[in-house]
C-alpha positions as CSV (number, residue, x, y, z in Angstrom):
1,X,7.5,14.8,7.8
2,X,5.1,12.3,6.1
3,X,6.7,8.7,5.8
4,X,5.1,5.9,3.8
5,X,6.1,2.2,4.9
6,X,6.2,-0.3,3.1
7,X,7.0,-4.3,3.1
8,X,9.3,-3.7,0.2
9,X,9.3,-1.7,-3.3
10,X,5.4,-1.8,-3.7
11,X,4.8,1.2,-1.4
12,X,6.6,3.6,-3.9
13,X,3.5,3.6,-6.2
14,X,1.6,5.4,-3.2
15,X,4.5,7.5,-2.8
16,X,4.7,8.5,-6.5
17,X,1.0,10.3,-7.0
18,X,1.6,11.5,-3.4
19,X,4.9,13.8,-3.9
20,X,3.4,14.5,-7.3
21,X,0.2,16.1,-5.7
22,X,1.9,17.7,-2.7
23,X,5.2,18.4,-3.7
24,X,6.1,20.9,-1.2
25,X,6.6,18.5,1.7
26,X,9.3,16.4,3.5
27,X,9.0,12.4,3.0
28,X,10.2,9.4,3.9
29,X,10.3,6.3,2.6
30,X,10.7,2.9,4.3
31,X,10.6,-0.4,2.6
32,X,11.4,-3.6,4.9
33,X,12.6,-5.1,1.9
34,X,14.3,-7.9,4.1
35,X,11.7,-9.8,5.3
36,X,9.5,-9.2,2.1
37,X,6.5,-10.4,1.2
38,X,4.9,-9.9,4.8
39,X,1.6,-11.8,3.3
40,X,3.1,-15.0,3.7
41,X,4.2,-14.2,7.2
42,X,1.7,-14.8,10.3
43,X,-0.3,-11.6,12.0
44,X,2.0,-11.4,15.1
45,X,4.9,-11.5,12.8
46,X,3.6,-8.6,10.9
47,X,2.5,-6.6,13.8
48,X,5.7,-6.8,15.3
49,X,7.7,-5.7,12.1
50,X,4.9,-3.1,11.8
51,X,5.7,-1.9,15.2
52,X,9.5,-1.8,14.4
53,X,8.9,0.6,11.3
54,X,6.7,2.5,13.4
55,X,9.0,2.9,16.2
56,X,11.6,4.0,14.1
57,X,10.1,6.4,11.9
58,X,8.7,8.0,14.8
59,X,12.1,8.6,16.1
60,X,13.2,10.0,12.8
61,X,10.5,13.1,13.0
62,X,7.8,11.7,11.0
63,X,4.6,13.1,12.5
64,X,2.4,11.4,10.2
65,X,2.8,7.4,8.7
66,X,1.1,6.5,5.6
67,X,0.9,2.7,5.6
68,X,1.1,2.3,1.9
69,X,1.3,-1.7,2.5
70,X,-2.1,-3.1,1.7
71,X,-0.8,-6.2,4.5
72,X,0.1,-4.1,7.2
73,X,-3.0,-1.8,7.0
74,X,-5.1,-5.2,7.3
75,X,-3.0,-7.2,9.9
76,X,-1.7,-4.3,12.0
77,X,-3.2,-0.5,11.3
78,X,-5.7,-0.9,14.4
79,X,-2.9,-2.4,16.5
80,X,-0.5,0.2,15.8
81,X,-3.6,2.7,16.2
82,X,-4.1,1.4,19.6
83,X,-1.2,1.1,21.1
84,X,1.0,4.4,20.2
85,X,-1.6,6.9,19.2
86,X,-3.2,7.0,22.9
87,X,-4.2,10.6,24.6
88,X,-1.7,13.4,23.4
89,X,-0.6,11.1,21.4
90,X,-3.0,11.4,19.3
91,X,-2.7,15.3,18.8
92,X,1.0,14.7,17.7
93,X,0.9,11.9,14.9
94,X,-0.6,10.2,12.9
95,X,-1.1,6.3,11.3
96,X,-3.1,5.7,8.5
97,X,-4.1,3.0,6.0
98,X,-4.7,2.4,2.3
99,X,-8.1,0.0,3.2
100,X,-10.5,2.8,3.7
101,X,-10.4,5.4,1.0
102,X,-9.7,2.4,-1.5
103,X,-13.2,1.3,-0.1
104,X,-14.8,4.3,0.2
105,X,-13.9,4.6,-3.6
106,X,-14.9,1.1,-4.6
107,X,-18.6,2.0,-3.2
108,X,-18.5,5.3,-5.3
109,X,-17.9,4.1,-8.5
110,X,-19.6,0.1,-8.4
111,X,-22.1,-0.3,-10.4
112,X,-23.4,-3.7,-10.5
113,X,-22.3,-3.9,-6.8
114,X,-19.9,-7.1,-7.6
115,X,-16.2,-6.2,-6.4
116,X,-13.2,-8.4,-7.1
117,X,-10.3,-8.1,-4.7
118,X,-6.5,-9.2,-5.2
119,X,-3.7,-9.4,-2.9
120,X,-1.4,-11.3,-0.3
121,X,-2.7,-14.3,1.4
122,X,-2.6,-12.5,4.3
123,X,-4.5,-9.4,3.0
124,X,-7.5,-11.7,1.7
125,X,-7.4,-13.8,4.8
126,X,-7.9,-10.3,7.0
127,X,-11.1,-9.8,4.9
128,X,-10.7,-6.1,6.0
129,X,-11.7,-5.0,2.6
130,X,-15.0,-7.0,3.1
131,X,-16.0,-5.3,6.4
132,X,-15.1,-1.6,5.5
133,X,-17.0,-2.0,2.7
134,X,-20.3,-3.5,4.2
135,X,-19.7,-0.6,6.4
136,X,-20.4,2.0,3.4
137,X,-22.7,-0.7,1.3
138,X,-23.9,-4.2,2.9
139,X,-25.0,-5.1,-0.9
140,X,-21.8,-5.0,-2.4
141,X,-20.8,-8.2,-3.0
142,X,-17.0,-9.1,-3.0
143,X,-14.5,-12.2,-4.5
144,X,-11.2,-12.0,-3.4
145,X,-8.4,-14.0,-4.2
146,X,-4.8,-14.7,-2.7
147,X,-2.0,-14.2,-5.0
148,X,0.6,-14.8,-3.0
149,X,3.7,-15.4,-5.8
150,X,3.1,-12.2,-7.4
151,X,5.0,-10.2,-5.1
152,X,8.2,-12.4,-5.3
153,X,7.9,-12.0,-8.8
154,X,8.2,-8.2,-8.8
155,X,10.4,-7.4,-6.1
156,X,13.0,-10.0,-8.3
157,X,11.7,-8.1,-11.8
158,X,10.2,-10.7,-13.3
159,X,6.8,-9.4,-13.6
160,X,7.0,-8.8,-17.3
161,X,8.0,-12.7,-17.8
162,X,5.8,-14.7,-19.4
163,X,5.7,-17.1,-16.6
164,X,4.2,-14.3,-14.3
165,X,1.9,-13.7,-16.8
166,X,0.7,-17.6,-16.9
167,X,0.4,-17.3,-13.1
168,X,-1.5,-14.3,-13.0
169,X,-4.4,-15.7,-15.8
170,X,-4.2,-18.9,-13.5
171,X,-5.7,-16.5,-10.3
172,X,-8.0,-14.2,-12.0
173,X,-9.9,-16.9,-14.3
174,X,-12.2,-17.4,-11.1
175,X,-12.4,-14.0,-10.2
176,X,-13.4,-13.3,-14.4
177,X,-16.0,-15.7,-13.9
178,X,-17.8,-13.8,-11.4
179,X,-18.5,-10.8,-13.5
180,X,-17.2,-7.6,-11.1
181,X,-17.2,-4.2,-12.5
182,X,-14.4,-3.5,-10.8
183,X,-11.0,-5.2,-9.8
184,X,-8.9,-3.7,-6.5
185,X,-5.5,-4.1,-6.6
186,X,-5.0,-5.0,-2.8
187,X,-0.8,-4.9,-2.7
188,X,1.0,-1.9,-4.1
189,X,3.2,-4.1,-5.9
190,X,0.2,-5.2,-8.7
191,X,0.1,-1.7,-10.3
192,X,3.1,-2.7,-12.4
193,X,1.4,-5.6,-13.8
194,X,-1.7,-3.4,-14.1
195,X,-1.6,-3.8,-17.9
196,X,-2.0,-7.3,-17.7
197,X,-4.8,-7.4,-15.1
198,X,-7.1,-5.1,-17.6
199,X,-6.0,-7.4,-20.2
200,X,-7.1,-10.1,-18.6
201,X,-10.2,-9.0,-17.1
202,X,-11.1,-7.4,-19.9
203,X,-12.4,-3.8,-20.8
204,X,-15.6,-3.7,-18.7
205,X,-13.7,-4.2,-15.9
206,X,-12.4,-1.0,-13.7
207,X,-9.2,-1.3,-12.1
208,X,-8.4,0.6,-8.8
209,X,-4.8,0.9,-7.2
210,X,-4.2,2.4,-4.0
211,X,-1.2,4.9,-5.0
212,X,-3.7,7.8,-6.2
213,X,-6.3,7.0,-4.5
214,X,-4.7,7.1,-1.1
215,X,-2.6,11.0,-2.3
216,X,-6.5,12.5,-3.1
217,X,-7.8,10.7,0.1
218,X,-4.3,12.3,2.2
219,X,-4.6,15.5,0.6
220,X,-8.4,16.0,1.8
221,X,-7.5,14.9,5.4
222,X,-4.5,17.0,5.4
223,X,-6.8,20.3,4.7
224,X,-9.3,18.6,7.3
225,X,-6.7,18.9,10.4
226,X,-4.8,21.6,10.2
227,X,-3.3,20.9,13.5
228,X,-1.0,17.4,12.0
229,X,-0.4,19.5,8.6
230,X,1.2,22.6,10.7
231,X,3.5,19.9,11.9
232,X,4.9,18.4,8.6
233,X,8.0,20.1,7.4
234,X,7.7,21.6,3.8
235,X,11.2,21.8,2.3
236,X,10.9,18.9,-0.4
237,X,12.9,16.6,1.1
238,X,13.3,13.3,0.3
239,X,15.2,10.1,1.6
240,X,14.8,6.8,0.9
241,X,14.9,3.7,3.9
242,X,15.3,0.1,2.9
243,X,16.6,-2.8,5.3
244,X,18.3,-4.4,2.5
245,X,19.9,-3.1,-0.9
246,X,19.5,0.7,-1.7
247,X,21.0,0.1,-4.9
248,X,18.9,-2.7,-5.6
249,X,15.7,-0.3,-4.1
250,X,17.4,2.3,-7.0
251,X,17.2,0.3,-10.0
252,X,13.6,-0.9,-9.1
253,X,12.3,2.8,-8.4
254,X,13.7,3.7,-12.1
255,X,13.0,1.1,-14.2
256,X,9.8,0.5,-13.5
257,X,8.6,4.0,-12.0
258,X,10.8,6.3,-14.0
259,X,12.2,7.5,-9.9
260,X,15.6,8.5,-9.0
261,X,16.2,8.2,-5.8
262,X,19.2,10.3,-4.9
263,X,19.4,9.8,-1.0
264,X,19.0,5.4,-0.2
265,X,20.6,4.2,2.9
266,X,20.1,0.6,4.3
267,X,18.8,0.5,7.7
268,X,18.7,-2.3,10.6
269,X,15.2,-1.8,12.3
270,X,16.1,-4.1,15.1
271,X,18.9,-2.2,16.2
């Protein structure tokens, strides 16, 4: 089974492309929707929710995690890397993040080398982004900006307001200014205001979300070890995890990413 977890709603648009380019296998979906938006919380906080979802997804069969939350990949990948993917382990399962193909395809496709980067405070405070990409390129320069009220604004469906739009000028009039080529959406929530990102930013500007870049990056490591893809059930199932509303986790998935979620139950990851 591959599971994708997820602070909350966002983690769907990684899920979408995902099922859509390798339908044939099983998948589960977890969104902490309760203690959502982890970017304002502190690292230890997020590492220990991180650990929770982990914990339990294991337990359900999942044999490889697909952190689809831009936060949790910063604040908590290597952590969860370390401490439950150790000797055979390792052989078993799997965790992995959003952070590196995204960067891998920022370096690809830059042009002028100048990168502008979104997301949660605690995403852009990480500056994980920054080091995996001076990894690939140490000449790329990056600007990244914390925009931390965005995500409230979507998880409540207020995104296409025009008070989210004010707010969202408000953050990328600095970023403008600098004169990227391309703009990374760090949080999976900002694809569904992607319209109004390339609006603002303007035509010359490339924007880059995580959902299909992450299902080309999965699908190439899938054919790459054989030995975690012989392990993943292929049945096309689906269920749906959140720790709050399912119905609420319904009408989100449909409205804004034509999804119907047919199996949603409401989980307690602390018990």
């Amino acid at each position: 089974m591959i599971a994708v977890f997820d602070s909350g709603f966002g983690g769907l648009t990684v899920l979408k492309p995902i099922m859509e380019l390798m339908p044939e296998y099983d998948y589960l979906y977890l969104g902490d929707n309760a203690r959502a938006p982890y970017g304002n919380h502190s690292i230890e906080n997020i590492r220990s929710f991180s650990e929770e979802a982990v914990e339990y997804l294991f337990e359900k069969g999942a044999k490889l995690i697909i952190f689809g939350c831009n936060t949790a990949s910063s604040a908590a990948l290597r952590h969860i890397q370390k401490k439950y993917l150790n000797g055979d382990q390792e052989k078993e399962r799997k965790v992995l993040g959003v952070l590196i193909p995204v960067a891998e395809e920022i370096v690809k496709k830059s042009r002028n080398k100048r990168v502008a980067i979104v997301g949660t405070s605690a995403t852009i405070k990480s500056k994980r982004y920054e080091e995996e990409i001076a990894k690939i390129d140490k000449d790329i320069k990056v600007y990244s900006k914390a925009c931390p009220l965005l995500v409230p604004f979507i998880e409540e469906g207020w995104h296409k307001k025009p008070e989210a739009k004010s707010i969202l000028k408000k953050y990328l009039r600095p970023l403008k200014s600098c004169n990227p080529d391309i703009l990374v959406l760090g949080c999976t929530h900002y694809p569904l205001m992607q319209k109004d990102f390339k609006r603002i930013m303007g035509k010359k500007v490339e924007i880059l979300a995580s959902g299909e870049i992450t299902a080309r990056s999965l699908k190439s490591y899938l054919e790459r070890h054989p030995e975690i893809e012989s392990k993943l059930g292929k049945n096309a199932s689906r269920q749906f995890l959140t720790t709050d509303c399912p119905e609420k986790m319904k009408t989100f998935a449909k409205d804004n990413l034509s999804m119907s979620l047919s199996s949603t139950h409401k989980i307690d990851l602390k018990n």
